[in-house]
Residue frames as a rotation matrix with the C-alpha (Angstrom) as fourth column:
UNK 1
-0.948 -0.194 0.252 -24.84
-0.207 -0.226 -0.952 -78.96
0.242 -0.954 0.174 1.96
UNK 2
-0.095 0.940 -0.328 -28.03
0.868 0.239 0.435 -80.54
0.487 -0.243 -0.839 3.85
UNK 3
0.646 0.487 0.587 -30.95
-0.033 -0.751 0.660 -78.39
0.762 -0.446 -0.469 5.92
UNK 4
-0.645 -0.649 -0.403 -29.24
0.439 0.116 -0.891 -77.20
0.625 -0.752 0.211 9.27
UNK 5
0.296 0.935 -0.196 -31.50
0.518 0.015 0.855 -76.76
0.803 -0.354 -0.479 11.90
UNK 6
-0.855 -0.431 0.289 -31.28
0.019 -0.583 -0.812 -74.09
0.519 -0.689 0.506 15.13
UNK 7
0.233 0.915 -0.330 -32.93
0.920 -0.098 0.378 -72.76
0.314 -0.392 -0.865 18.08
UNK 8
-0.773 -0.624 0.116 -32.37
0.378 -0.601 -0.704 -69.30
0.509 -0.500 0.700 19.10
UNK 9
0.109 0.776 -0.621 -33.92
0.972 0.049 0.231 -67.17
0.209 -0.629 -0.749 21.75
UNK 10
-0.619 -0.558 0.553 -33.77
0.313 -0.821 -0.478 -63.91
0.721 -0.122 0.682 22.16
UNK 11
-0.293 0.538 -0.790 -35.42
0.591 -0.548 -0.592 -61.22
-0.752 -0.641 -0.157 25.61
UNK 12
-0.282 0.061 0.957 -37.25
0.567 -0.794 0.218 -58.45
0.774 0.605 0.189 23.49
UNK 13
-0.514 0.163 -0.842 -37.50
0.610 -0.620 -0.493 -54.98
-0.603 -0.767 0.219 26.27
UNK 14
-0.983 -0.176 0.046 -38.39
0.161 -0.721 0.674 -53.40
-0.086 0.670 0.737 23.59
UNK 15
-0.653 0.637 -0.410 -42.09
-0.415 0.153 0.897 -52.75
0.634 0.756 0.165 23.20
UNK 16
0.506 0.723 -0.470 -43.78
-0.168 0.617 0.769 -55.33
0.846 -0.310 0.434 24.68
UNK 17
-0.369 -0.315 0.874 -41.35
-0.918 0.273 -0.289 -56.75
-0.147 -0.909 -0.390 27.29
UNK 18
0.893 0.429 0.134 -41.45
-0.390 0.888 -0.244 -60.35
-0.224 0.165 0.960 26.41
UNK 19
-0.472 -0.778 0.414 -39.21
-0.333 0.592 0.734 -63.31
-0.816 0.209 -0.539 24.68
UNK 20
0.132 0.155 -0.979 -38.52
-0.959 -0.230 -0.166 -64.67
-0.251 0.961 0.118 21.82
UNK 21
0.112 -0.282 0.953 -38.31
-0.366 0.880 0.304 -68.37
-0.924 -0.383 -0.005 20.75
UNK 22
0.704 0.652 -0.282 -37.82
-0.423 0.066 -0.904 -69.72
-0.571 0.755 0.323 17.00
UNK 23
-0.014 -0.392 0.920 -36.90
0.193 0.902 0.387 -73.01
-0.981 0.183 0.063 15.22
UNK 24
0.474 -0.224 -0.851 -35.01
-0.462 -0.887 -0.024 -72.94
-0.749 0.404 -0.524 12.29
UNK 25
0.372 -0.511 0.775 -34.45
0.628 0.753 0.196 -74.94
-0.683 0.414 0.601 9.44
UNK 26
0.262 -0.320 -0.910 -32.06
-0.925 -0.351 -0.143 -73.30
-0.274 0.880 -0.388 6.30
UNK 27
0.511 0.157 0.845 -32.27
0.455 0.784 -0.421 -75.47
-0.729 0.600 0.329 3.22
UNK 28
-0.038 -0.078 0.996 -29.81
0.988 -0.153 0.026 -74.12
0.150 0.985 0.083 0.86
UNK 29
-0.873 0.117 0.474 -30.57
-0.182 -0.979 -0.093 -70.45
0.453 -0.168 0.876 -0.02
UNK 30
0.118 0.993 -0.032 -34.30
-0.079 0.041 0.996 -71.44
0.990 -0.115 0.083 1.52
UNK 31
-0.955 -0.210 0.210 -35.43
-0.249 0.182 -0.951 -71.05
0.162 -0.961 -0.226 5.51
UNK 32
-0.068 0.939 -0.337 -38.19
0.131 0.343 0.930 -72.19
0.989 0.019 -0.147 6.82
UNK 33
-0.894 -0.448 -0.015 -38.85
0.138 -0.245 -0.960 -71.12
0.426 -0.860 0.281 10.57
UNK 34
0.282 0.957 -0.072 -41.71
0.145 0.031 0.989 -71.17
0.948 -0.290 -0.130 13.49
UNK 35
-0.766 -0.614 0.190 -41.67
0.216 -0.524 -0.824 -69.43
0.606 -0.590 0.534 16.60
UNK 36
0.407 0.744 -0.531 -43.52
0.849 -0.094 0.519 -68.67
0.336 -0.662 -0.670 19.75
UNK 37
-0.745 -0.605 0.280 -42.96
0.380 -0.730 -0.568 -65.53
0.548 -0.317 0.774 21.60
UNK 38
0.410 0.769 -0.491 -45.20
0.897 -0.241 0.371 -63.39
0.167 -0.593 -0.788 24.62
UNK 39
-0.784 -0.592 0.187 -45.19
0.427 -0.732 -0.531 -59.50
0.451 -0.337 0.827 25.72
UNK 40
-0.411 0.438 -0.800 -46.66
0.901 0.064 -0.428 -57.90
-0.136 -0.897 -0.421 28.41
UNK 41
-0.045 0.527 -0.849 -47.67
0.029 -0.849 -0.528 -54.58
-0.999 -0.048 0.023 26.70
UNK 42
-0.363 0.669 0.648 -49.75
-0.308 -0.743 0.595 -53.06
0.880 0.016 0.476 25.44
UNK 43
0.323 0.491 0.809 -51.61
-0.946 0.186 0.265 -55.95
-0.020 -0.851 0.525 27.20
UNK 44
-0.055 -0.637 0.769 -50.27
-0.439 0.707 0.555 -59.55
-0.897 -0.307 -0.318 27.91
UNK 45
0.789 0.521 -0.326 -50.56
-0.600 0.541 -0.589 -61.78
-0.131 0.660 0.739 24.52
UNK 46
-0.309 -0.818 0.485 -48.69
-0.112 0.538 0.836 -64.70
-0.944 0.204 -0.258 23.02
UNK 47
0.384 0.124 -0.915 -47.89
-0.796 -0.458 -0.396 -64.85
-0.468 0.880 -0.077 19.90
UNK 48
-0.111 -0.592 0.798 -46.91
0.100 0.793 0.602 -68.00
-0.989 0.147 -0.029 16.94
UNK 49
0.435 0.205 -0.877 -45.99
-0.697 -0.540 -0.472 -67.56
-0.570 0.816 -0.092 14.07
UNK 50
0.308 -0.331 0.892 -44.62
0.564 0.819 0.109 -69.93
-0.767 0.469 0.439 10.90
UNK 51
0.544 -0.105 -0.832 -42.58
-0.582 -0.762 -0.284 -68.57
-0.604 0.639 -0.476 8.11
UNK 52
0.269 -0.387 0.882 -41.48
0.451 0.860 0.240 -69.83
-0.851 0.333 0.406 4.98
UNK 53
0.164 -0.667 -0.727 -39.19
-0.468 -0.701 0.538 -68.72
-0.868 0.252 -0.427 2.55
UNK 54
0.985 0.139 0.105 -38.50
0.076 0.203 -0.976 -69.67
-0.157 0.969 0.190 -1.47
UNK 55
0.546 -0.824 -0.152 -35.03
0.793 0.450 0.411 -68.98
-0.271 -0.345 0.899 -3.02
UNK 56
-0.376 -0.489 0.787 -32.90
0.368 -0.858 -0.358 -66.74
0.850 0.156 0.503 -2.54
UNK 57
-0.691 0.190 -0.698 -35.20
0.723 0.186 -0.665 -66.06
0.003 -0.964 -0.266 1.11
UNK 58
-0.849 0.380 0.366 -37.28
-0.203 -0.875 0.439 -64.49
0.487 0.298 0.821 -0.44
UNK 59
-0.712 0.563 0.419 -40.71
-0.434 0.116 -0.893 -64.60
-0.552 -0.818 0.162 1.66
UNK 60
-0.547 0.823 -0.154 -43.60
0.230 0.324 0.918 -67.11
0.805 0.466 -0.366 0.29
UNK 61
0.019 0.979 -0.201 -45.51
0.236 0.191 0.953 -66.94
0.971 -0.066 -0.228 3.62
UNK 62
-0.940 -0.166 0.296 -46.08
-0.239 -0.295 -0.925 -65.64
0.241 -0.941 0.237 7.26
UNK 63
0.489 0.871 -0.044 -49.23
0.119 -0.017 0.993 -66.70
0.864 -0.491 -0.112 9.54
UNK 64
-0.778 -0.628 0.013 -49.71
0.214 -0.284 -0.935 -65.33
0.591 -0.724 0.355 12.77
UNK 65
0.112 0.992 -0.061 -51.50
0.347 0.019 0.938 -66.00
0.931 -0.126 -0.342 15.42
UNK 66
-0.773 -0.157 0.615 -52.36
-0.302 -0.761 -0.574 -63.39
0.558 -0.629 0.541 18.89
UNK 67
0.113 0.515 -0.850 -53.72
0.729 0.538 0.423 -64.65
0.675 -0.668 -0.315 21.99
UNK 68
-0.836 -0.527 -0.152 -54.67
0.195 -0.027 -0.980 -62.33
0.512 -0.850 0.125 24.32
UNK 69
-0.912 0.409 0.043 -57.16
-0.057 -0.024 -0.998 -61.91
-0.407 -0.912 0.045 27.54
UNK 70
0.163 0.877 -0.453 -60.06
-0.158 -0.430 -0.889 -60.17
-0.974 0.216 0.069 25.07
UNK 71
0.700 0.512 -0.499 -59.35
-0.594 0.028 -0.804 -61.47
-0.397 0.859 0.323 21.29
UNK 72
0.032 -0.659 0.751 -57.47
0.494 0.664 0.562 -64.19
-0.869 0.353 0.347 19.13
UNK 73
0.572 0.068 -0.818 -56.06
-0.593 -0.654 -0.469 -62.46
-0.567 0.753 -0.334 16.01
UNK 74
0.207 -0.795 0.570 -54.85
0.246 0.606 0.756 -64.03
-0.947 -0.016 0.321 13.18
UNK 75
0.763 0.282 -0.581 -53.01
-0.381 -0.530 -0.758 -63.45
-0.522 0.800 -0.297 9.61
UNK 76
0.231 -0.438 0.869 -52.03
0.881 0.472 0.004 -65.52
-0.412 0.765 0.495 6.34
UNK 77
0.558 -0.402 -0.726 -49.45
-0.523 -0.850 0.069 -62.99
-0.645 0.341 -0.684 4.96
UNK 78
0.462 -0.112 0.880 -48.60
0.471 0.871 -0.137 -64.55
-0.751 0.478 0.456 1.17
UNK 79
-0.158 -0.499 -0.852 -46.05
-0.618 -0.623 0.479 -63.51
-0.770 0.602 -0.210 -1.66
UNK 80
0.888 0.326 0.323 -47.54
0.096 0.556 -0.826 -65.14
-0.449 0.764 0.462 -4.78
UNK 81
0.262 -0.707 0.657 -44.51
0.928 0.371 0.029 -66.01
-0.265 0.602 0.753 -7.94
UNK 82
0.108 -0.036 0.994 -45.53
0.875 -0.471 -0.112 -62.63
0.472 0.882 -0.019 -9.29
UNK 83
-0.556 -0.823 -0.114 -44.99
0.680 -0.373 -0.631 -60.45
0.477 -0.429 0.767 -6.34
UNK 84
0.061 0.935 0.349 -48.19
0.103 -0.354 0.930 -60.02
0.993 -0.021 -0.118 -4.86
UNK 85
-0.892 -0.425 -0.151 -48.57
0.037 0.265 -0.964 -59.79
0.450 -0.865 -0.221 -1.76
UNK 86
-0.273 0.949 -0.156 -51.56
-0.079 0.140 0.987 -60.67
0.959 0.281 0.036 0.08
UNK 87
-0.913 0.057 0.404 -53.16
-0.407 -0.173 -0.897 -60.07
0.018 -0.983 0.181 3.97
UNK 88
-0.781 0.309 0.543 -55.91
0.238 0.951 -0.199 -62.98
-0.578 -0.027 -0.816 4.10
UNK 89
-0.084 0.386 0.919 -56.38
0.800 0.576 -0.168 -62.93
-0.594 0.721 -0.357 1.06
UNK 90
0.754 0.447 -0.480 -56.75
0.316 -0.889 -0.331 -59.28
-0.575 0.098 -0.812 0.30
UNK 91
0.343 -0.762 0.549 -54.26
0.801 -0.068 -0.594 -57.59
0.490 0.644 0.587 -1.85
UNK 92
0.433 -0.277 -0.858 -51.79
0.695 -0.504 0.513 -55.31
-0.574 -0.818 -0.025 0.05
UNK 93
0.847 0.249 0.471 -50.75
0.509 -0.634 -0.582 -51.94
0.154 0.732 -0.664 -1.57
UNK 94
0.545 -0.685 0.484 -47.45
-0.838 -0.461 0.292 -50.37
0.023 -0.565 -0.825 -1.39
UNK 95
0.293 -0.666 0.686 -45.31
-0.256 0.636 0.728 -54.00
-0.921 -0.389 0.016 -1.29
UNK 96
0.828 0.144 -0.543 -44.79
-0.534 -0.097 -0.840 -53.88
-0.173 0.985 -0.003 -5.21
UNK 97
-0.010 -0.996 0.092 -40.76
-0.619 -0.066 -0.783 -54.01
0.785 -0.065 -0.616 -4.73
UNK 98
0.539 -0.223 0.812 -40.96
-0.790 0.203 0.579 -55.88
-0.294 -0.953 -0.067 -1.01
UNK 99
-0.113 -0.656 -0.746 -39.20
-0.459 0.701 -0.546 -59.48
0.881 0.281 -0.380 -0.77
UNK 100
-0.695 -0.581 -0.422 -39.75
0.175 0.433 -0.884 -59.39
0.697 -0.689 -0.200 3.05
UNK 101
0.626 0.769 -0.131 -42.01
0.261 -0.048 0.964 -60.01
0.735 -0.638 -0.231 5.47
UNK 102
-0.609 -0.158 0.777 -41.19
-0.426 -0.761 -0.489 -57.70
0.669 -0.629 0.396 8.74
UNK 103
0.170 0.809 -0.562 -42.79
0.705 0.299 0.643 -59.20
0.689 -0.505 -0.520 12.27
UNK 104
0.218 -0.182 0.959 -42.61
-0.592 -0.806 -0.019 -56.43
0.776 -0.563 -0.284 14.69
UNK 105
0.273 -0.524 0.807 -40.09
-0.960 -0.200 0.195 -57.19
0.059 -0.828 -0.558 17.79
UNK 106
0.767 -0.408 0.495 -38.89
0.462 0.887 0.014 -60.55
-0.445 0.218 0.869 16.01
UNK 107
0.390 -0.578 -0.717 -35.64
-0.673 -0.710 0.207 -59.95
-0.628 0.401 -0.666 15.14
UNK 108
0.202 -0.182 0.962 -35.95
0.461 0.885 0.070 -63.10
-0.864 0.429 0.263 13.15
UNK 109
0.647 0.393 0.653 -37.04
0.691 0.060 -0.720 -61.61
-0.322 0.918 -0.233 10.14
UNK 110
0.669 -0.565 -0.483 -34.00
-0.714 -0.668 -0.207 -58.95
-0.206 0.484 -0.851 10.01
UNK 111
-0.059 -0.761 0.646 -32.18
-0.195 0.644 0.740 -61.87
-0.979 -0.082 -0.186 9.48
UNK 112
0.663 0.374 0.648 -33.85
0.399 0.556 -0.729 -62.44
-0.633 0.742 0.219 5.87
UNK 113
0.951 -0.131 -0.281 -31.91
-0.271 -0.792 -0.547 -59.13
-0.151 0.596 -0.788 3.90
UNK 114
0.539 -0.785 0.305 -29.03
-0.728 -0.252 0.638 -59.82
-0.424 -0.566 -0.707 5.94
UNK 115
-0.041 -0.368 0.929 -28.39
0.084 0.925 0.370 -63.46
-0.996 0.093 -0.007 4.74
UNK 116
0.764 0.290 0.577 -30.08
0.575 0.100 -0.812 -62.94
-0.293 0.952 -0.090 0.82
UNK 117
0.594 -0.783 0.187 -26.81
-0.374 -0.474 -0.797 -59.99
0.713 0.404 -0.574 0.48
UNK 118
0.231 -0.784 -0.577 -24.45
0.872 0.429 -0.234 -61.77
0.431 -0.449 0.783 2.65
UNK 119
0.577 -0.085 0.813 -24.20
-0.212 -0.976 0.049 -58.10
0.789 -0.200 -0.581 4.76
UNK 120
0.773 -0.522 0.362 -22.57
-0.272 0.243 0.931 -59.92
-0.574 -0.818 0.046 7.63
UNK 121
0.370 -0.790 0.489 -19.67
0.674 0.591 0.444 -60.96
-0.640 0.165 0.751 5.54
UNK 122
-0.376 -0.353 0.857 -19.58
0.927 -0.137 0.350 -58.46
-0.006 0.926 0.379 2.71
UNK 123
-0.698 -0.162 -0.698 -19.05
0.217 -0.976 0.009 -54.66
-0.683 -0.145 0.716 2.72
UNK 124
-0.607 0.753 0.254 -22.25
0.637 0.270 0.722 -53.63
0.475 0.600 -0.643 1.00
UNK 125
-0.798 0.532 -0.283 -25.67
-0.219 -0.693 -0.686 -51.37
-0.562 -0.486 0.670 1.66
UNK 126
-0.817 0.486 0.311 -29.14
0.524 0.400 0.752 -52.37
0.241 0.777 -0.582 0.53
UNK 127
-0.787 0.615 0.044 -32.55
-0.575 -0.706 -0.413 -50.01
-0.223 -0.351 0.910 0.44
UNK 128
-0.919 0.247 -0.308 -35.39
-0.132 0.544 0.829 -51.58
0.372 0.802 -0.467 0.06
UNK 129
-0.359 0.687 0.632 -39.01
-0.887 -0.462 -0.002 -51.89
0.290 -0.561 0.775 1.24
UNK 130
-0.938 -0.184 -0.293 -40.75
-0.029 0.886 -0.462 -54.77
0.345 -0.425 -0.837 3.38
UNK 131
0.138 0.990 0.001 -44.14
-0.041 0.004 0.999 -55.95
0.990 -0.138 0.041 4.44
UNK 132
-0.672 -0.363 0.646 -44.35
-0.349 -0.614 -0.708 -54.63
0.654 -0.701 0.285 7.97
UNK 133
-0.007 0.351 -0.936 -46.10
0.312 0.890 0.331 -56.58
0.950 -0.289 -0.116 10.48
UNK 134
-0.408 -0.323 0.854 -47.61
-0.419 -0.765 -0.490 -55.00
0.811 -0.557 0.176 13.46
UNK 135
-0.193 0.302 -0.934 -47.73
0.481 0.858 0.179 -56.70
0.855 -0.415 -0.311 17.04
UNK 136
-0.715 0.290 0.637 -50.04
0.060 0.932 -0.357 -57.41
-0.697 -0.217 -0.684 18.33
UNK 137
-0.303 0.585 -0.752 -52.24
-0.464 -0.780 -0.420 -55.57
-0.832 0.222 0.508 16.06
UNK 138
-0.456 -0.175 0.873 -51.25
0.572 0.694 0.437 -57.60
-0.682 0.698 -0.216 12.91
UNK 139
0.718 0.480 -0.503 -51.58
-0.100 -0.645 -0.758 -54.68
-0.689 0.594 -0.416 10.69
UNK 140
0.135 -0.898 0.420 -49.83
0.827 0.335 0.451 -54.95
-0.545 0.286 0.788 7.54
UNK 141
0.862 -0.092 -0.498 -47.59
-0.315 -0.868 -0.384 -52.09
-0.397 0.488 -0.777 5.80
UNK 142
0.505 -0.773 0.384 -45.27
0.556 -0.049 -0.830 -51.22
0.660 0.632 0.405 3.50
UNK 143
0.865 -0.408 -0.293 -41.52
0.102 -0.427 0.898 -50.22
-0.492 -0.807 -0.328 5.42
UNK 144
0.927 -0.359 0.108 -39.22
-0.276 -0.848 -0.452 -48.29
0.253 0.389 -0.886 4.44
UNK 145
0.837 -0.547 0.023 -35.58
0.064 0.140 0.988 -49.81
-0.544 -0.825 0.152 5.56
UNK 146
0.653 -0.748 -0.119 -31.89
-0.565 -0.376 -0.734 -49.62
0.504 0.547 -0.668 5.02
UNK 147
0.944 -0.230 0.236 -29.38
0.085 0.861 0.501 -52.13
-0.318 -0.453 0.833 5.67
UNK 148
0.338 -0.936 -0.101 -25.15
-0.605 -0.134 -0.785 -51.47
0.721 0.327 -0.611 5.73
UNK 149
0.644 -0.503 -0.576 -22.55
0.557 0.825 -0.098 -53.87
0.524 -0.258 0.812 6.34
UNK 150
0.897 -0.392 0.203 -20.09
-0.437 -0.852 0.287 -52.14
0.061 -0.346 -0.936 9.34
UNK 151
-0.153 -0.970 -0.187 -17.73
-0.887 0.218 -0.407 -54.52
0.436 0.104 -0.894 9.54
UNK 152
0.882 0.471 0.000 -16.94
-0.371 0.695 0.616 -57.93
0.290 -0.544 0.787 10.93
UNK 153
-0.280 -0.800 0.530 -14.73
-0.954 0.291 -0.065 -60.10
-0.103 -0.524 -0.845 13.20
UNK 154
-0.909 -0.240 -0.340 -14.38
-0.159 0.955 -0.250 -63.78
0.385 -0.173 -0.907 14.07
UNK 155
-0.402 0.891 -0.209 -17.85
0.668 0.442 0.599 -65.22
0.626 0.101 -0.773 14.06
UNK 156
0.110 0.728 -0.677 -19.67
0.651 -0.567 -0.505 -61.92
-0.751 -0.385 -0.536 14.19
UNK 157
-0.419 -0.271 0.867 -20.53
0.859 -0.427 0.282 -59.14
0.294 0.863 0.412 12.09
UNK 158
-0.512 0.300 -0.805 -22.04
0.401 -0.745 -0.533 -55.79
-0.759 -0.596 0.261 12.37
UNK 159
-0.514 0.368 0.775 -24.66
0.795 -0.134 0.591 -54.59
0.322 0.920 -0.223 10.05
UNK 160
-0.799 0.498 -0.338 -26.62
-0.195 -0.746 -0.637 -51.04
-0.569 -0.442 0.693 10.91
UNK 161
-0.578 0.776 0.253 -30.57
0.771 0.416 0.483 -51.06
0.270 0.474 -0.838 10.28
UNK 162
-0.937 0.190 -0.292 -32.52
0.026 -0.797 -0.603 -48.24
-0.348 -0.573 0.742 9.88
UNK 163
-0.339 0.938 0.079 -36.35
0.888 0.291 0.355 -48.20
0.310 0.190 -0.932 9.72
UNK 164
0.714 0.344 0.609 -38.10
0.031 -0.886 0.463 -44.21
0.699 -0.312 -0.644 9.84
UNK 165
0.509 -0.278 0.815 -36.85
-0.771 -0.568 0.287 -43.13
0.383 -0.775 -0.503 13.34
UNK 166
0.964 -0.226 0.139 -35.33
0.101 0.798 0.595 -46.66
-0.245 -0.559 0.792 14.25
UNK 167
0.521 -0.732 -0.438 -31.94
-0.572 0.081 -0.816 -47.37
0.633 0.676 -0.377 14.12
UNK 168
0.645 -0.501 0.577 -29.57
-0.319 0.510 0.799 -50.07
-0.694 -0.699 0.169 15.55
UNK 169
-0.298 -0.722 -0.624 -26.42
-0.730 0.594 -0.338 -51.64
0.615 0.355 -0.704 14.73
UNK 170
0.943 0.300 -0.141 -27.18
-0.296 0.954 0.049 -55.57
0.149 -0.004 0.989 14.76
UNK 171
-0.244 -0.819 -0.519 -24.76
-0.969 0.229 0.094 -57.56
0.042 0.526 -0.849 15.28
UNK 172
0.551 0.802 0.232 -24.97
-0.804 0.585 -0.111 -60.96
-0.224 -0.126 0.966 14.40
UNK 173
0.355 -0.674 0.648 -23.58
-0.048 0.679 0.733 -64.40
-0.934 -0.291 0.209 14.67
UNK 174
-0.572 -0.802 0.175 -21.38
-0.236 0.365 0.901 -66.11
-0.786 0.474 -0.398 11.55
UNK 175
-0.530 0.542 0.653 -24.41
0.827 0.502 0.255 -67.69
-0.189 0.675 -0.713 9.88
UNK 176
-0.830 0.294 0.474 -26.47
-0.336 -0.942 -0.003 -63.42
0.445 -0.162 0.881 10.13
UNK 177
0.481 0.777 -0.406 -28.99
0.742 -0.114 0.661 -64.47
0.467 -0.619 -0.631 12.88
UNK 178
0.293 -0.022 0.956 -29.19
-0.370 -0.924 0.092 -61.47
0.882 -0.381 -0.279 15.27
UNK 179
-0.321 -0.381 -0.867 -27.65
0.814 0.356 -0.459 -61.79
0.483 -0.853 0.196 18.27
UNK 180
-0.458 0.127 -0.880 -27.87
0.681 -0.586 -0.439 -58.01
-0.571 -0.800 0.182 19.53
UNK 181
-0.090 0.409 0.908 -30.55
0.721 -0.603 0.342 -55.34
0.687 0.685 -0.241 18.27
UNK 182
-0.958 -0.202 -0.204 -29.80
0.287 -0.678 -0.677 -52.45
-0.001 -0.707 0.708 20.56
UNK 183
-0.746 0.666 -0.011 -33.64
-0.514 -0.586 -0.626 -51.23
-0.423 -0.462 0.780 21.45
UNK 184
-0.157 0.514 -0.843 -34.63
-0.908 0.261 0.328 -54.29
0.388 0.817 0.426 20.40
UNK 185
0.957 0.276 -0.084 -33.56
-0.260 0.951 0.168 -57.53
0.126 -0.139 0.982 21.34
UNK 186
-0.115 -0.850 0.514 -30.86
-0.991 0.061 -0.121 -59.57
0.072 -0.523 -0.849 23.01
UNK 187
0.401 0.218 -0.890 -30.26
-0.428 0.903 0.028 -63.12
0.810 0.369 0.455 21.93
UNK 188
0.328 -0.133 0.935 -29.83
-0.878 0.324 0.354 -65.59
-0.350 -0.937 -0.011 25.21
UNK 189
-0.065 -0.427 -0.902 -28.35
-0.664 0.693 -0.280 -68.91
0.745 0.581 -0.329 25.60
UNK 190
0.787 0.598 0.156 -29.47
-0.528 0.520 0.672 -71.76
0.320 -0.610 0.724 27.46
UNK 191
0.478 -0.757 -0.447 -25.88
0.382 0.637 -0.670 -72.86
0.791 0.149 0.593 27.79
């Protein structure tokens, strides 16, 4: 099977109050993906970000860059072979076990678990911890999350995510991009 390539969009209310934009290529078990996105709180910023993935989706890389009124932030967020993780350059504590990289109010990245255990298709529950990404802030932590398969229908599924106090049932299209993240996000269509 060759690379297949998307666009999806999603509104994020959540949080910021903004959108979401982000091109997609899946290669295989590999994704590669870059994205633009803006929210209006705290204070206005836009945000772009590039991610790239290894096999099995596991995360090799995340940069991100924040634009707003009073500062440009940015951060190379790297998983070395051996399961380092790094925040330019620095070693990050706490991501021993991670696999995933975690952008706050992208509901790309819940797509990464979702697809690596096939949870949209297959009954199934995975714990596990992620490199947490805070926007606009670009702080990075270690997160706590939990991921169960609820069921699915005819191109859709339903997977519940819980993160500390968060929780939503996802549901998400045929291929597990998110379509709906109650208190999250709400994928749109230009169609």
């Amino acid at each position: 099977m060759g690379s297949r390539r998307r666009v999806l969009t999603w509104e994020v209310p959540a949080g910021s109050v903004g959108w979401e934009t982000a091109w997609v290529e899946v290669d295989g078990t590999t994704l590669r993906a870059r994205g633009r996105a803006f929210g209006l709180r705290p204070d206005p910023y836009w945000l772009r970000y590039a991610l790239r993935t290894g096999p099995g989706r596991v995360t090799r890389s995340l940069e991100v860059t924040v634009e707003s009124e009073l500062a440009v932030r940015k951060l190379e967020l790297a998983r070395d072979v051996y399961g380092v993780w790094r925040a330019d350059g620095e070693p990050v504590a706490g991501l021993e076990d991670a696999l995933d990289c975690d952008l706050g109010l992208s509901p790309l990245t819940s797509t990464l678990p979702v697809l690596r255990h096939r949870l949209h298709e297959s009954p199934g529950e995975r714990a596990l911890v992620a490199a947490w990404v805070s926007v606009p802030e670009l702080v990075v932590r270690p997160s706590r999350q939990h991921y169960t398969h609820l069921g699915e229908w005819p191109g859709r599924g339903r997977v519940r995510y819980v993160s500390g106090a968060f929780r939503s049932d996802l549901t998400v299209d045929r291929d597990g991009f998110v379509v709906d993240c109650p208190g999250l996000a709400r994928r749109v269509s230009v169609a």
